[in-house]
N, C-alpha and C positions, 0 to 999 in steps of 0.2 A: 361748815365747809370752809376751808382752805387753798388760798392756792399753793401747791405744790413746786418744789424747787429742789433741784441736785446742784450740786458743784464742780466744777469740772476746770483740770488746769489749763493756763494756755502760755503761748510761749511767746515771749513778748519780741515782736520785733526789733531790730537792729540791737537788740541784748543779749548776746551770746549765753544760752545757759538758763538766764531770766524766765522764772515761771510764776504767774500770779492765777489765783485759784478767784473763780467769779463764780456767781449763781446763774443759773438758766431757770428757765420754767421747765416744768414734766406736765406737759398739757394731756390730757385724755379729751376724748370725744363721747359725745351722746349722739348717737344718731336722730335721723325725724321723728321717728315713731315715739323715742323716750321724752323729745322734744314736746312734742304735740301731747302727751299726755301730762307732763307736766304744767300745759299751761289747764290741760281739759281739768284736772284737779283742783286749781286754784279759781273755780272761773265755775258761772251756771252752764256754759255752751256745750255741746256735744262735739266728738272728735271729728266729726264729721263736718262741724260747723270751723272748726279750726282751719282745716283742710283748706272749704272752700274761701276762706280770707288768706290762707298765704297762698294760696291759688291766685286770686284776684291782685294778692300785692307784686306777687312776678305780674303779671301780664300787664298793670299799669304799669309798674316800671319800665319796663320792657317798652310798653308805648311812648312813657313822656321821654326816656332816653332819645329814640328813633326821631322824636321830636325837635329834639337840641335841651330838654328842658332837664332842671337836676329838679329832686325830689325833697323835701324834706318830712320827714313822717314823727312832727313833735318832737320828746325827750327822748328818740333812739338817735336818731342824727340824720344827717344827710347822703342820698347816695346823688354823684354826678358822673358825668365820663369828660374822660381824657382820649385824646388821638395821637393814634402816632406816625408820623408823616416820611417818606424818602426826603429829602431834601436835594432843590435844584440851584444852580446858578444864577437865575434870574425871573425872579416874579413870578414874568409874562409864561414861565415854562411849567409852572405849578396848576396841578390841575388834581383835582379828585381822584383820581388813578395814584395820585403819591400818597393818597393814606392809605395806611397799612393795616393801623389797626384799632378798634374803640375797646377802650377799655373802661371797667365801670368800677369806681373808687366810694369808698363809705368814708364819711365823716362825723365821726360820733358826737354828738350832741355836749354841750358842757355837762348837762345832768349826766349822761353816760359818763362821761369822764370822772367826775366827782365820784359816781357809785362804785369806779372798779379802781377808784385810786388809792396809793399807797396814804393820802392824807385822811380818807376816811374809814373810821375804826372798827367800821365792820369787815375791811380788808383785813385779812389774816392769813399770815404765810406758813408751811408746814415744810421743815427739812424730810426729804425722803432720801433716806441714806439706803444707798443697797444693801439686800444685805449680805452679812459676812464681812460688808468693811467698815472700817473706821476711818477718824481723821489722820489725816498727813501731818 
């Protein structure tokens, strides 16, 4: 497996004209079901048993969030939340009513990072040219 990359030009600002060609990613998705069988395959557990641990793993998060607390769950990384607040003129005039909104942020672990990085060699990139065209 590969990950998959097209290229696509872009027009460089304040350069009249100026176009530089970059690489993006062509992400595809797996839904839950191909998810969870994936792991059911590689694993003694049944899909059933899968289920109910990322069942469990939302609703603890879900709790220690509500809690103030971030999570870290070993070499996948960390999930925390961030708030996002109105902002007042003076302190005294801030109150719980000016957050707006919690938002829940992942922070992927060094080993996560190491395993999807460009430095290790089992990363491998695939041009997907569309077809019918060629390079520019």
């Amino acid at each position: 497996m590969a990950i998959r990359y097209k290229i696509i030009p872009r027009k460089q600002p304040g350069k009249q004209g100026e176009v530089k060609y970059y690489g993006v990613q062509r992400s595809s998705q797996i839904d839950a079901d191909q998810f969870i069988e994936n792991i059911v395959q590689k694993n003694t557990c049944t899909r059933a048993d899968v289920l109910a641990v990322l069942a469990s793993i939302k609703e603890e998060l879900v709790a220690s969030i509500r809690n103030g607390q971030s999570v870290t769950l070993g070499e996948l990384g960390t999930f925390r939340f961030t708030i996002k607040t109105q902002g007042v003129e003076q302190k005294k005039d801030f109150s719980a009513d000016n957050i707006k909104k919690v938002c829940v942020r992942f922070l992927p672990s060094r080993t996560l990072m190491y395993d999807t990085s460009r430095q290790n060699p089992a990363v491998t990139f695939l041009y997907d040219e569309p077809a019918g065209k060629t390079g520019a």
